[in-house]
C-alpha positions in Angstrom: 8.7 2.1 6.1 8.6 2.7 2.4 5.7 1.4 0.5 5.7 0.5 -3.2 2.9 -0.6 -5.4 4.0 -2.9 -7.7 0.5 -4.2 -9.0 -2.2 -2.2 -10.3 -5.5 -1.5 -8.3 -7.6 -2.6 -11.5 -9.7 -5.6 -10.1 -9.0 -5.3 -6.8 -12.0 -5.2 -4.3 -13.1 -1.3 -3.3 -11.6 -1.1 0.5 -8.0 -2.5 -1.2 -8.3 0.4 -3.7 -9.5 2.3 -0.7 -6.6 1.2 1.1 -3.8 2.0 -1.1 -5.3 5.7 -1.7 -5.4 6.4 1.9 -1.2 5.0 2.0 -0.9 7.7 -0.8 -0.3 5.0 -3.7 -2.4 5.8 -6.8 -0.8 4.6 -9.9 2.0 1.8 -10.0 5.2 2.7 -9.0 3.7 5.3 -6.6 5.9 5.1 -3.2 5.4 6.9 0.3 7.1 6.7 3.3 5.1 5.7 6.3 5.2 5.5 10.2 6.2 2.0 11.3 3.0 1.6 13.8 -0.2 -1.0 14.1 -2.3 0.9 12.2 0.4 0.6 8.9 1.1 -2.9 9.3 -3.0 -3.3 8.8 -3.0 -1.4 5.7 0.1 -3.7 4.4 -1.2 -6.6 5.6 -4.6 -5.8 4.4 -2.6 -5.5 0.1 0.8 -7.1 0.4 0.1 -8.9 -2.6 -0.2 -5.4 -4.4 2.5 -3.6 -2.8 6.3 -3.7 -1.7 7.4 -3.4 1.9 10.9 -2.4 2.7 12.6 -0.8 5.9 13.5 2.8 5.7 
C-alpha cells in the first residue's frame, strides 16, 4: 500500500501527528510504501482524512 499525506498535521490531535510519523509521513507530500496487514489499516483508518490510500 502506498501512503500519501495530502493534509498537513498542523491542528491535528497528538496520537494523529503521532500516527503519521510512525507511517514515515512528515511534511505534505511525504509518501511510504507499507505492508498491507491489520496493524496498517489502523494507522489509515485512524487519519484517512489526512492521508491518501492507494494499492501498490
Amino acid at each position: 500500500m502506498k501512503v500519501k499525506l495530502v493534509k498537513s498535521l498542523i491542528g491535528s490531535k497528538k496520537d494523529q501527528i503521532a500516527t503519521a510519523h510512525a507511517l514515515g509521513l512528515r511534511k505534505i507530500g511525504d509518501e511510504t510504501t507499507q505492508p498491507d496487514n491489520a496493524a496498517t489499516k489502523g494507522k489509515i483508518a485512524k487519519i484517512n482524512h489526512l492521508v491518501e490510500v492507494t494499492e501498490a
